[in-house]
N, C-alpha and C positions, 0 to 999 in steps of 0.2 A: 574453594569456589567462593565467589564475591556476593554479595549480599543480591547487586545487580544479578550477576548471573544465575542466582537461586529465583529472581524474578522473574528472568526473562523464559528459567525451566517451566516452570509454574505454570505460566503463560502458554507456550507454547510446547509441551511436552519436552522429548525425549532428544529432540535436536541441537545438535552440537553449535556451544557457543565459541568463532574465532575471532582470536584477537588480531588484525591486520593496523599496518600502519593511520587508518582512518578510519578506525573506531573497532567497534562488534559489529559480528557480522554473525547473524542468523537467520538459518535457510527452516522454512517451517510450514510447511506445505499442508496441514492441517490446521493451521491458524484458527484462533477465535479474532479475527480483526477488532470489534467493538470491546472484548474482555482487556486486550493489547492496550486501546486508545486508553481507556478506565483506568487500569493498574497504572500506566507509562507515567498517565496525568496526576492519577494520586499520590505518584512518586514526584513528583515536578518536572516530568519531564516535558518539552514544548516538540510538537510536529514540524520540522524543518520544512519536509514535501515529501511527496511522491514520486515513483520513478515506474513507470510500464515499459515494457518489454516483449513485443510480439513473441511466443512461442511457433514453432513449427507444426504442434498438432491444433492450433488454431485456440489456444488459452494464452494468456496473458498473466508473465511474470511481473509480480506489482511489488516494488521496494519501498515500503513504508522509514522513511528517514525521520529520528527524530534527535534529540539535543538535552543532554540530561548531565549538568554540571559539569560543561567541558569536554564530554563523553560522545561522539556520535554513535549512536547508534545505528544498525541497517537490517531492519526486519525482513526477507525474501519468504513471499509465499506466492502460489499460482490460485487464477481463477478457476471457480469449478462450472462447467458449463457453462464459461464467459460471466460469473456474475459473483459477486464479493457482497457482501452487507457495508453499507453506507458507515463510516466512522461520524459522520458528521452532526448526530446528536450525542456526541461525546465531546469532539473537536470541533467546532463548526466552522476554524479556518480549511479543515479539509476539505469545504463546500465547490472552490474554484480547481481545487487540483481532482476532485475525480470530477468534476465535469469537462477539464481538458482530458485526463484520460479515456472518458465516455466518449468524447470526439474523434478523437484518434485512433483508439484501441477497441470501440466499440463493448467494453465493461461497463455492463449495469451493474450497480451502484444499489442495491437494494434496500430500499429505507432512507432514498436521498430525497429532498424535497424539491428538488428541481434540477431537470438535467439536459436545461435546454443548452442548445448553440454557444459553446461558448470561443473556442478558438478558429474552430473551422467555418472554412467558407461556404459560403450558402451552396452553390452548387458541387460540394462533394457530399459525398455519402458521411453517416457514422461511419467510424471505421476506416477510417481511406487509407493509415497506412498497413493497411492488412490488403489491401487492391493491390491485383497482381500489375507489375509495369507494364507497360502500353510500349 
């Protein structure tokens, strides 16, 4: 096991890290998000973005993508009760990517400084693509 992948156990418990043609891939549904940002960044690693993912029982799978010496990384965890702790007094480019996902996916963000409007249009709801089509 790799120096990384002892990290990324640490980190994230007992979940299995795969190697795929574009990068690590780790699925970790008990996540510490803000422990994640901490360790990733004291290792050097930079947050590339974010990636949401409506779930069907109405949570929201969130891929933390980050870029660590060539190396992408892909952290997969789910919200719990629609709501994730904010990375972004660790990360503070995180600030733009969970407030597009706050618009979209309707994920609070908790401990984000601000989670106003940012991609969606005035008249849609939080959340619109969780509205069912018309």
């Amino acid at each position: 096991m790799s120096d990384l992948e002892r990290l990324l156990h640490a980190i994230a418990g007992e979940a299995k890290v795969e190697q795929r043609r574009d990068g690590l891939w780790l699925t970790a549904p008990a996540l510490d998000e803000v422990a994640l940002a901490r360790e990733l960044l004291a290792a050097g690693a930079r947050l590339s973005t974010m990636t949401g993912v409506a779930a069907a029982d109405g949570e929201t799978e969130i891929i933390y993508h980050y870029a660590l010496g060539g190396i992408a990384l892909n952290i997969k965890t789910r919200t719990r009760q629609g709501q994730l702790p904010s990375i972004t007094g660790v990360t503070p480019a995180a600030a733009w990517i969970e407030r597009e996902i706050h618009d979209l996916f309707a994920v609070e963000f908790t401990g984000h400084p601000d989670l106003a409007r940012l991609v969606r249009p005035p008249e849609l709801p939080v959340g619109f693509f969780r509205a069912p089509a018309t």
